[in-house]
N, C-alpha and C positions, 0 to 999 in steps of 0.2 A: 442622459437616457434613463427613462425610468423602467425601473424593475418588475419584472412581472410576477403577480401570487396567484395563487392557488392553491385551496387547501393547507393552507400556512407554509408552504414552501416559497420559496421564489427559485427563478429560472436560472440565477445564479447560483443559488443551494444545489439545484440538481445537479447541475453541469461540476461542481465541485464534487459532488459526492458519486457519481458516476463516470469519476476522471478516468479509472481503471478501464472502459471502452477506449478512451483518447487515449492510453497509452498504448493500447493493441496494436488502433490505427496507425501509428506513429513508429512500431517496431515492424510493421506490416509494409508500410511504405519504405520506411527505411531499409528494410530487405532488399524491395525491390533496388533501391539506389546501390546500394554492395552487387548484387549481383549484375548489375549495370555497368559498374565501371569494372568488375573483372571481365567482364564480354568486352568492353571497352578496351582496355590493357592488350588483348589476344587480338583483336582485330588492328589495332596503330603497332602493335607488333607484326605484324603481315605489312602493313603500311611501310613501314620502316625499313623491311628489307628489300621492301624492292623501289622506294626511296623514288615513289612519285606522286606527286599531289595527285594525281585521275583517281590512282590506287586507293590513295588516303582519303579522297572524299566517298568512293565507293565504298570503300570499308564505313564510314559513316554513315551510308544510307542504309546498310547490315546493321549496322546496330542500331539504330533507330526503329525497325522495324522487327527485331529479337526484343528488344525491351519492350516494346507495344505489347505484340508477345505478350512477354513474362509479368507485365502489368494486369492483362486484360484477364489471365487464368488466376494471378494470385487475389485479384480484386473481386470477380466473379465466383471463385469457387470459397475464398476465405474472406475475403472482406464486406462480402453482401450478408454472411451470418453474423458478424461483426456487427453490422449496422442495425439487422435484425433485432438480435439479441439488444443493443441497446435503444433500441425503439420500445420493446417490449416493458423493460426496465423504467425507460421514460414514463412511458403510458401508465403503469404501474404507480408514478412516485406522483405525475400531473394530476390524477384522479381519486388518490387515496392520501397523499400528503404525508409515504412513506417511500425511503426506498427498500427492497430488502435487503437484508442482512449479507448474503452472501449473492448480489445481484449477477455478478458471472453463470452462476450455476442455476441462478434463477430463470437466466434471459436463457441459456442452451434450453432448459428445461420447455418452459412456454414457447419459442419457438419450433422446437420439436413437435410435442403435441397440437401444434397449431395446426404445422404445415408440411407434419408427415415427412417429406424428403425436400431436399434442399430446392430440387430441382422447380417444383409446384412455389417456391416463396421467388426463384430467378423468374419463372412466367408472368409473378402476379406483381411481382413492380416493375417489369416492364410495360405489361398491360396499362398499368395505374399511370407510370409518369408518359406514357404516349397521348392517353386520354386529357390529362391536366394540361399539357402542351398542345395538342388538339382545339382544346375548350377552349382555352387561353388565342388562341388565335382568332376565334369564332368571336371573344370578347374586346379585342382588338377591332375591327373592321371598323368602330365608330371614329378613334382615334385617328385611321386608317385614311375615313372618310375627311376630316377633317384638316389632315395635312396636304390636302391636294386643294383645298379650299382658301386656306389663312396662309399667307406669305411667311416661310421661318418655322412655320409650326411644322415641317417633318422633321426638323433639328428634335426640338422639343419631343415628339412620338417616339424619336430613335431613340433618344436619353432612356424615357421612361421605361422602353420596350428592353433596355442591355437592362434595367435594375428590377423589371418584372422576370424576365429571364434567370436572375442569379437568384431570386426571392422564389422561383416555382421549381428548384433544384429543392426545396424543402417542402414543398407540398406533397410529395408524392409519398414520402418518411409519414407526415401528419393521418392521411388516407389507411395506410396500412397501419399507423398505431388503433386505427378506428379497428380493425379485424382484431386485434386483442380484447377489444373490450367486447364487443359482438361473438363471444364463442359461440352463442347459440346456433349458428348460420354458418353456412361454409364460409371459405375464406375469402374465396370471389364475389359471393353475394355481398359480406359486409364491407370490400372492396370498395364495390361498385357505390353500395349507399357511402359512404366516406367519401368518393366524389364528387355525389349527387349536391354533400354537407359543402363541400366547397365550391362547388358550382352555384347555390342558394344564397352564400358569402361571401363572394368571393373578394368585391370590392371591401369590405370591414379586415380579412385576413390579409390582403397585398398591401391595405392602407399601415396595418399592424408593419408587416415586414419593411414596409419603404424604411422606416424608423433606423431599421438596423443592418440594413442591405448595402448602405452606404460604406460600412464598417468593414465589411469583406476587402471591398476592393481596395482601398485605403493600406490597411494590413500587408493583402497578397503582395501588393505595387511596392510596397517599402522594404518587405522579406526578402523580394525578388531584386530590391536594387543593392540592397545589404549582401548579401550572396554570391553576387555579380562580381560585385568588386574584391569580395574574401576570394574566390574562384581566379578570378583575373589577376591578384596580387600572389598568389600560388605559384602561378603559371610564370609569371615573369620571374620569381624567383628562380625558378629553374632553368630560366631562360634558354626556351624549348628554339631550335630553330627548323631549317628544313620542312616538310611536311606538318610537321606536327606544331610549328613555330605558325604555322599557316592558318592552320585551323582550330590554336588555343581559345582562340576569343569567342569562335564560334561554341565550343566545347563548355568553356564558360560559362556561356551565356544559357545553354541547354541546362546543365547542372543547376544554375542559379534557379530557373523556373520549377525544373523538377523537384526540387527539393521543398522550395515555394508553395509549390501543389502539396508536398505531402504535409507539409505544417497546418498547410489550410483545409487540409481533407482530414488530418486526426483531432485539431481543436476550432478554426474558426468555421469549419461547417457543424461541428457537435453542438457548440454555441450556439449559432443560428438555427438550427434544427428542435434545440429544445424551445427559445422564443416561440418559434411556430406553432410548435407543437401548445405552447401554455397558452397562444391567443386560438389554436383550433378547437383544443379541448373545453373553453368556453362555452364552445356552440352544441359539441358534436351528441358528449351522452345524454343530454337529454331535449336534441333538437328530433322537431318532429316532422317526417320529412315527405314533399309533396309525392307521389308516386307518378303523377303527368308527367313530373317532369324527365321520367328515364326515357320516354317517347323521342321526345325535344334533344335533349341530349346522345340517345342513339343514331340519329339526325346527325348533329353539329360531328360525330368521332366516333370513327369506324375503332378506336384503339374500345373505344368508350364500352360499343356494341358487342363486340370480342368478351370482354369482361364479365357484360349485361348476360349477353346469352350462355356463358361457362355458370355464371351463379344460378342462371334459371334452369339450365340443365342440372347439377347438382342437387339445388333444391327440391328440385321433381324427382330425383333420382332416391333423395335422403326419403323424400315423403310416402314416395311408393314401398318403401321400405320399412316404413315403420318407426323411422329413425329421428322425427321429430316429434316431441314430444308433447308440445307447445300448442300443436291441432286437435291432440285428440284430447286434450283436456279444456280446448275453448270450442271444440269443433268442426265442421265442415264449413270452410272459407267460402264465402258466398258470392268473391272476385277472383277474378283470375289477370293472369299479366299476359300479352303477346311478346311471344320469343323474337320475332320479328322489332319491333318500333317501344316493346315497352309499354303502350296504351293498356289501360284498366277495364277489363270487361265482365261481362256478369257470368257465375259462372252457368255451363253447359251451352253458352256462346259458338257456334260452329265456326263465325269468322271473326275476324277482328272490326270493330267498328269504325275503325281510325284509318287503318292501312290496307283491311280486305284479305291479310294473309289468314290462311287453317291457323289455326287453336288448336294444339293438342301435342 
């Protein structure tokens, strides 16, 4: 597998020298697994006294849905700044062939001033990874077409369709490093063109990612059988019986994945995230990007639209205000965009020439 550069770094350079995110993720998930099996403990302890499998499987279905839980708030409220913060970091090292010095305090920093409060960066990558899974569907239908056609070939579509799937878990990271480098613009608006950037590429970035998408699964499947059986040779040791003797292997077998997940979530997605990121950054700062195309695409994904119209709202919002700078030193913009479809109009335009809605 060969290495990606830019800027004199390679993808491997970064991922080495921005390991200290990977260890966050890794103390972050691990949390979660500690406080998992002391909920665990307290609930096969309720099990235990009343010494009946119904009990002991119910109390299993408590704690699976407590740990959802405790996943969902510690990943969303800490581990999405996490990611941030090393996106920012990344972006940083992919485009300047440095990282800084003390990139922790670097990535709180620029992601702060980015995106203001936590809450506005949880909006906008969901927005972003809705719209690339969206697109991504819209870009399927050929594939779609063709395995109802060619005998075997939906075999072939499904393969393709699980490894474009694990490969567009990092596109939506690549999108939002595009709004670091775009501070000029609001967040959403440079959002939005960072989709636009992968929508124009999309087959050159997934053709990048097939390379190394194989590698995830590979990993997770062998972490998770290694785990399995450390987990399952635990259990027998202690040679649990009754209730709990019942549902060791299942228990096992949960633990083995979990843990599997957090291995793959603090280094083989950090891995695969900066690859992406070093084949998007190729394109993004200095691709120049069609503006029809927000039309077309506010069309194909309503996640897409959400996004489109938050950045045009903004952008109207910053301009009535004074607050871009960029117009009044090149001027009065002579096009205008429709909040509706995205189509390019001239401006003082009363409707849209494309879709027919009000301008304004």
């Amino acid at each position: 597998m060969s290495d990606q550069k830019n800027k004199g770094l390679t993808a491997n350079q970064v991922f080495s020298k921005t390991m200290p995110f990977c260890w966050a993720k890794l103390l972050l998930g691990l949390a979660t697994v500690v406080i998992s099996i002391v909920i665990l403990a307290l609930l096969m302890g309720i099990a235990w006294l009343f010494k009946s499998e119904g009990v002991g499987f119910v109390m299993i279905l408590i704690w699976l849905g407590i740990t959802g839980a405790v996943n969902f708030f510690l990943n969303h409220y800490i581990g999405y700044l996490i990611k941030a913060g090393h996106v920012a970091v990344i972006t940083e090292a992919v485009v300047t062939g440095r990282v800084p010095d003390n990139q922790v305090e670097y990535g709180k920093q620029v992601v702060k001033e980015r995106f203001l409060t936590s809450n506005i960066f949880f909006v906008l990558d969901k927005l972003v990874a809705g719209a690339v899974r969206q697109l991504q569907r819209g870009f399927e239908k050929v594939g779609g077409a063709l395995g109802s056609i060619v005998p075997g070939m939906n075999y072939v579509v499904n393969i393709g369709k699980m490894f474009i799937n694990i490969a567009l878990g990092y596109i939506d990271e690549c999108c939002l490093g595009y709004t670091f480098l775009k501070k000029d613009q609001s967040a959403f608006k440079s959002a939005a063109d960072g989709v636009v950037i992968y929508a124009e590429n999309w087959k050159k970035i997934l053709k990048d990612a097939a390379k190394t998408t194989a590698v995830v699964v590979g990993l997770v499947v062998a972490a998770a059988l290694v785990l399995f059986l450390f987990f399952g040779l635990i259990f027998r040791l202690f040679r649990l019986d009754g209730v709990m003797g019942s549902i060791a292997g299942f228990v096992a077998f949960l633990f083995a994945c979990f843990i599997a997940w957090v291995v793959k979530k603090a280094f083989i997605d950090s891995y695969m995230m900066i690859r992406m990121m070093f084949s998007y950054m190729e394109e993004a700062p200095t691709y120049k990007i069609s503006f029809d195309l927000y039309g077309k695409l506010c069309g194909l994904s309503a996640k897409f639209k959400e996004l489109f119209d938050k950045g045009q709202s903004e952008s109207g919002a910053a301009e009535s205000a004074g607050t871009v700078q960029s117009n009044a030193a090149a001027g009065k913009s002579k096009t205008v965009f429709c909040g509706e479809c995205g189509a390019k109009n001239d401006k003082g335009t009363k409707f849209c020439g494309s879709c027919g809605k009000p301008i304004g």
